[in-house]
C-alpha positions in Angstrom: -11.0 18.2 -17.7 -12.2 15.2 -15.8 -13.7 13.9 -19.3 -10.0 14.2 -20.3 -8.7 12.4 -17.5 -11.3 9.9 -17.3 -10.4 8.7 -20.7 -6.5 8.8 -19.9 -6.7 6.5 -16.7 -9.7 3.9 -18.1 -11.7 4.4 -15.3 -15.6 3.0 -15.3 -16.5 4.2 -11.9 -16.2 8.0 -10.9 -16.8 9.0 -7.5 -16.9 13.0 -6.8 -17.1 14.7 -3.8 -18.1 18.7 -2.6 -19.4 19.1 -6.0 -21.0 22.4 -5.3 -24.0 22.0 -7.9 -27.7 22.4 -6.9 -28.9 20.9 -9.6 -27.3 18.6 -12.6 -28.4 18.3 -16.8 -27.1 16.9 -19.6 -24.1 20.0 -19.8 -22.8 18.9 -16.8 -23.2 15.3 -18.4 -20.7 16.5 -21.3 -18.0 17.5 -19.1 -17.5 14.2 -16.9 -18.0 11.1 -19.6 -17.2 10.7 -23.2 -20.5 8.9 -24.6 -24.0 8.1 -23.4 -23.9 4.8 -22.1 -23.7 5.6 -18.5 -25.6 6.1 -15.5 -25.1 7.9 -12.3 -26.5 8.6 -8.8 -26.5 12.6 -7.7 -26.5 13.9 -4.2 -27.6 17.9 -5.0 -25.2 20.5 -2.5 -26.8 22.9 0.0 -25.9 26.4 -2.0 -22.3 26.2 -2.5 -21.5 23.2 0.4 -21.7 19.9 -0.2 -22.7 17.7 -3.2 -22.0 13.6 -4.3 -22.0 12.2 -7.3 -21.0 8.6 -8.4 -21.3 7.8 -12.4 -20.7 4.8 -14.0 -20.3 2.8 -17.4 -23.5 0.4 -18.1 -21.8 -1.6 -20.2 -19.3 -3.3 -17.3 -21.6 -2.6 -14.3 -26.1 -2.5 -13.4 -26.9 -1.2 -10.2 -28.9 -3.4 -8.0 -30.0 -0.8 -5.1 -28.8 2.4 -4.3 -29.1 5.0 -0.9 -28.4 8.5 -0.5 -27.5 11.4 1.5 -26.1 14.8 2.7 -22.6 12.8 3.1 -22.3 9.6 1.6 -23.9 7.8 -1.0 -24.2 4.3 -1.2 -24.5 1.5 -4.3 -24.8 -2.0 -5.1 -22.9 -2.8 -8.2 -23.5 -6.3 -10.0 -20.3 -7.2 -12.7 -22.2 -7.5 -15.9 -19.6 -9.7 -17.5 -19.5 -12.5 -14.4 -22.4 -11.7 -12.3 -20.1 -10.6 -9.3 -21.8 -7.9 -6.7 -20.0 -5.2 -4.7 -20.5 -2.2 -2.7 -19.4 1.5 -3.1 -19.9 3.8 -0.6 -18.6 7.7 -1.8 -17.9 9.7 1.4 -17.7 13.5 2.0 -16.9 13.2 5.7 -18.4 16.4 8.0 -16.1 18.5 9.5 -17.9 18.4 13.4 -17.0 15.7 15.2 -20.4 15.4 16.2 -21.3 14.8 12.6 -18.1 12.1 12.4 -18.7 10.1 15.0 -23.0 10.0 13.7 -21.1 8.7 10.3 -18.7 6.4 11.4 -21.6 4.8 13.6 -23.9 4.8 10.7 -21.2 3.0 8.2 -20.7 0.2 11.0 -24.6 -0.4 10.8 -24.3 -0.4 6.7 -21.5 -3.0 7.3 -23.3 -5.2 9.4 -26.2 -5.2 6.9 -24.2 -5.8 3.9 -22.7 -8.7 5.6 -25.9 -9.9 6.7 -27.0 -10.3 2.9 -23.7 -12.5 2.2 -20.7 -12.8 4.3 -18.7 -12.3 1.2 -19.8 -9.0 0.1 -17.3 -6.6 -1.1 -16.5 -3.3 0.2 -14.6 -0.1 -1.3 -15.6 3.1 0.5 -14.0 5.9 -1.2 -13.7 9.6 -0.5 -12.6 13.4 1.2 -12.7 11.9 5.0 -12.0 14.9 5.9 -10.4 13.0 8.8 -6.4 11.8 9.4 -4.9 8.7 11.4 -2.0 10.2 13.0 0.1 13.3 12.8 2.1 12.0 9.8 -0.6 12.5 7.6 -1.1 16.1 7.5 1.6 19.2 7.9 1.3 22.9 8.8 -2.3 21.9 10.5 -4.0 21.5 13.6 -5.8 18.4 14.2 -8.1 17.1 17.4 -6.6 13.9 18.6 -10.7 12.4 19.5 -10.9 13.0 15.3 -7.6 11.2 15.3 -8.5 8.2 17.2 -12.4 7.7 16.3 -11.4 7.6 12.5 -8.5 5.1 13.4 -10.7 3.2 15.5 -13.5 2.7 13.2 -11.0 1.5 10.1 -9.7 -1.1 12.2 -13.3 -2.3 14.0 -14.1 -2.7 10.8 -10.9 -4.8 10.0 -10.7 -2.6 6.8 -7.4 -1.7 4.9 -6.1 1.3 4.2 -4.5 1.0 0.6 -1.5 2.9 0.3 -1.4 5.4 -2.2 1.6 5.7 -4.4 2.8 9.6 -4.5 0.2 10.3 -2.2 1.9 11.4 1.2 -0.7 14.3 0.7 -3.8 14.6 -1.1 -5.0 18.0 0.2 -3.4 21.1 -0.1 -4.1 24.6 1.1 -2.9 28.1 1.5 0.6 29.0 3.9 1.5 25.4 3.1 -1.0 22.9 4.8 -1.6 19.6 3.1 -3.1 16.6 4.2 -3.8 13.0 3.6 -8.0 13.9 3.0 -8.8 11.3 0.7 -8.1 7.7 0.5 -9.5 3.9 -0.5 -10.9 1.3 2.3 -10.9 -2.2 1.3 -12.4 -4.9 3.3 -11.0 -8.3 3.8 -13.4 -9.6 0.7 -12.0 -7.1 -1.7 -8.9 -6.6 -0.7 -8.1 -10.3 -1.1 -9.4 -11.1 -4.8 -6.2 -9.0 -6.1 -3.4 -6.9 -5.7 -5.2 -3.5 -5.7 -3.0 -0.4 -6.1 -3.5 3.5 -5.3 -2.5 6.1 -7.1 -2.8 10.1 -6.2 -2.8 11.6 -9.9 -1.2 15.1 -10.0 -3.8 18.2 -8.5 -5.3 20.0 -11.3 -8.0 23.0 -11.1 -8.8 21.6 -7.1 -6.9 21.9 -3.9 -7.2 17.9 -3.9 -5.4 15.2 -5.8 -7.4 12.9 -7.9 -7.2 9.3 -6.1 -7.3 6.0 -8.5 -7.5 2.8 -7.9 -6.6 -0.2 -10.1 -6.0 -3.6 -10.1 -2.5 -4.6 -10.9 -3.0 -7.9 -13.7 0.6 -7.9 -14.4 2.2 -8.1 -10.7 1.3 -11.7 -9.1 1.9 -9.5 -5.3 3.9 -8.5 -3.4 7.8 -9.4 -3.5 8.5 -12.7 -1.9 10.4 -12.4 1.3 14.0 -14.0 0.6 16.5 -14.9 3.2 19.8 -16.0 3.3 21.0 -18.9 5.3 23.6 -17.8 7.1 21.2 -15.2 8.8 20.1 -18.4 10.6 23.4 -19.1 12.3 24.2 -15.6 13.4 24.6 -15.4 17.1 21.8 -13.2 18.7 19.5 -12.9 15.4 16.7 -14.0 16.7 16.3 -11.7 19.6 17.9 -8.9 16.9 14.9 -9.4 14.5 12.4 -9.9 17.8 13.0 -6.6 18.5 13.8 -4.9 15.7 10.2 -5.9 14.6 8.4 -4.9 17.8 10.0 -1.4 17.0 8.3 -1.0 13.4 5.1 -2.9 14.5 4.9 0.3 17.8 5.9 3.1 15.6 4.1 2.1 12.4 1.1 0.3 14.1 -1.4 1.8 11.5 0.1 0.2 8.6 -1.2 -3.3 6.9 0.5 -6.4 7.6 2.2 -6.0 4.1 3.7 -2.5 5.1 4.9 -3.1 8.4 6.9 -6.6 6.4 8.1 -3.8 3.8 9.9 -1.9 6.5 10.9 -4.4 8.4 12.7 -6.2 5.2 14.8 -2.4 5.1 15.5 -3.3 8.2 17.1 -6.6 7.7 18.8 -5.9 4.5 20.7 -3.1 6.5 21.4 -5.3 9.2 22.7 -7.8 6.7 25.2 -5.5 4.8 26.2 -4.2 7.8 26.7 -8.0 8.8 28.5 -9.0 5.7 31.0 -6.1 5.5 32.0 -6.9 9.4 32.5 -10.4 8.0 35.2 -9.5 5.4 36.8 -7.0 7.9 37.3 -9.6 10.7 38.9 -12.2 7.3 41.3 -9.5 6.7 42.0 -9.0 10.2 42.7 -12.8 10.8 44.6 -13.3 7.6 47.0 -10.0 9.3 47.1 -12.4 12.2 48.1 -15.0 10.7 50.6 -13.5 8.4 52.5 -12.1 10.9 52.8 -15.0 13.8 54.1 -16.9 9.9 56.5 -13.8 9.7 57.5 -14.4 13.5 57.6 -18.4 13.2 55.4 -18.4 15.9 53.1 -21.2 16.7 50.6 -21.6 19.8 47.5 -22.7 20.7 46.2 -18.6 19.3 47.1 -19.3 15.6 45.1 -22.5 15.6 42.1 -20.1 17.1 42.9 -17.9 14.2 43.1 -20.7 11.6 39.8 -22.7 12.3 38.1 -18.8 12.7 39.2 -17.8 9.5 37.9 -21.6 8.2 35.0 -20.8 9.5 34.3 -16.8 8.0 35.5 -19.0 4.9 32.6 -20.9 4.9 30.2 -18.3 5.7 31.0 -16.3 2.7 30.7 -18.9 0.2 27.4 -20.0 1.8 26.1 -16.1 0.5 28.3 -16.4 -2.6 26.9 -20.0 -3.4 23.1 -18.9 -2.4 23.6 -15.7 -4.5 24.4 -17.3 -7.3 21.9 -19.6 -7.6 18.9 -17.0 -6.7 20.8 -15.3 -9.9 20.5 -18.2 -11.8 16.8 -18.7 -11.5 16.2 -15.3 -12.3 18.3 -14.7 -15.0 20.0 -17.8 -16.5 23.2 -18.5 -18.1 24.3 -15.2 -20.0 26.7 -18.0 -21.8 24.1 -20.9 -22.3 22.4 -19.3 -25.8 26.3 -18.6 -27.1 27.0 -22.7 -26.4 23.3 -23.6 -28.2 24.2 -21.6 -31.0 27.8 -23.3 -31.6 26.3 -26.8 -30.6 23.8 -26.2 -33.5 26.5 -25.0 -36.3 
């Protein structure tokens, strides 16, 4: 089964975790990877607890040093094609938080030597954490808010980011309906940076865990620009709107990248704005009513020039967004008319 899915997804590095085997040969061999040209580090369980492995394809990747033990192994990974190194560390966190805090400490220290080789190593550490960031990661579950707080602290001492994982809410799933967000991917600044690197929790299979993947997106040059509208600029009051608006994502979501919290916050302003723009043509019709009837009445005061420059003004507003979204549909699209006019210039 992981043969099957290994060959589905194109993956060249597998990383496994609580693998349960004592020992390892050439059956077990047959049941993770489709051919021979491969290589793999193995950390043996204790009886039916425990157990690491990471495999990988020689052909894309040499190993340049390797550690291991009870709950994490560790390689260094040269790119065979360009020459490029990187780290992967594959993690079965403890469940003591004795044992946690001993493994957070020791992956600092493994940071601070890896950067001590070359400031621009990078860094994937991959695995069943066994640990969450805040109560929104897990349901149905009890959790100790030191386990919390120590993991949380030691992703961002690290400065390391937590990739989001697309249909991955959950990743762990046990009996009376608990579920948790176990496993995940931990860039560092060096990695994260040389693309747009995307998770993915594949659908649970035989375990109680979701398979975790992660992949370099080649066709998506990042994330969505940030657009605006110009008339947001005028609005009375934005500033301090958007000022606060953001300070209320940025507390509630604090655990979220850069990239995330901007995500949110964008919802957040495109409410704002329709909510904004459909106020707009409800005071127009309101001052076009006003204006009607003090014509009705032959009524004229300093109130209907109010009215008329007002209504001038809401005018000019929405053909500022009219104007803006026309162009921004322009560049994206075209002239659905332009190849119909190329076509008849050319007859």
């Amino acid at each position: 089964m992981i043969k099957e899915l290994m060959k589905e997804v194109d993956a060249n590095i597998l990383c496994l975790q609580e693998t349960k085997c004592v020992s390892w040969n050439k059956f077990w061999e047959k049941l993770i990877w489709a051919n021979d040209q491969h290589s793999w580090l193995i950390q043996n369980s204790e009886g039916l607890s425990g157990g690491l492995l990471i495999a990988w394809d020689e052909l894309s990747f040499k190993s340049i040093w390797m550690a291991s033990c009870k709950n994490w192994q560790w390689i260094h990974f040269k790119v065979i094609a360009s020459e490029e190194s990187f780290h992967v560390l594959n993690v079965y966190g403890p469940l003591s938080l004795q044992y946690k805090k001993k493994l957070w400490e020791d992956f600092s220290f493994i940071f601070s030597i890896i950067l001590c080789i070359a400031i621009n190593e990078k860094v994937c550490i991959v695995g069943d954490f066994n640990s969450i960031r805040d109560d929104r990661e897990s349901a149905n579950c009890t959790y100790r808010m030191w386990d919390v707080q120590g993991f949380d602290y030691f992703i961002k001492n690290n400065n390391l980011c937590d990739i989001t994982l697309v249909n991955g809410e959950f990743t762990w799933f046990g009996p009376h309906g608990k579920c948790s967000k176990l496993d995940r991917f931990l860039l560092n600044d060096n990695w994260f940076s040389t693309g747009y690197w995307e998770g993915l929790a594949l659908h649970k299979m035989v375990s109680d865990h979701k398979p975790i993947l992660l992949a370099i997106n080649l066709f998506k040059g990042g994330p969505v620009p940030f657009k605006a509208f110009n008339w947001w600029l005028k609005e009375e009051g934005i500033r301090n709107d958007m000022n606060d608006f953001w300070k209320q994502v940025k507390v509630f979501d604090s655990k979220e990248n850069f990239q995330v919290l901007l995500k949110k916050f964008k919802l957040g302003l495109k409410q704002w704005s329709k909510g904004s723009k459909d106020s707009l043509d409800l005071h127009i019709e309101e001052l076009k009513s006003k204006l009607e009837l003090f014509d009705k009445n032959h009524i004229w005061n300093d109130e209907i020039l109010k009215c008329s420059w007002d209504l001038a003004l809401c005018f000019k507003k929405r053909d500022s967004i009219l104007k803006q979204k026309a162009r921004l549909l322009w560049n994206l699209q075209g002239d659905k008319t332009l190849s119909f006019f190329i076509r008849l210039y050319r007859k």
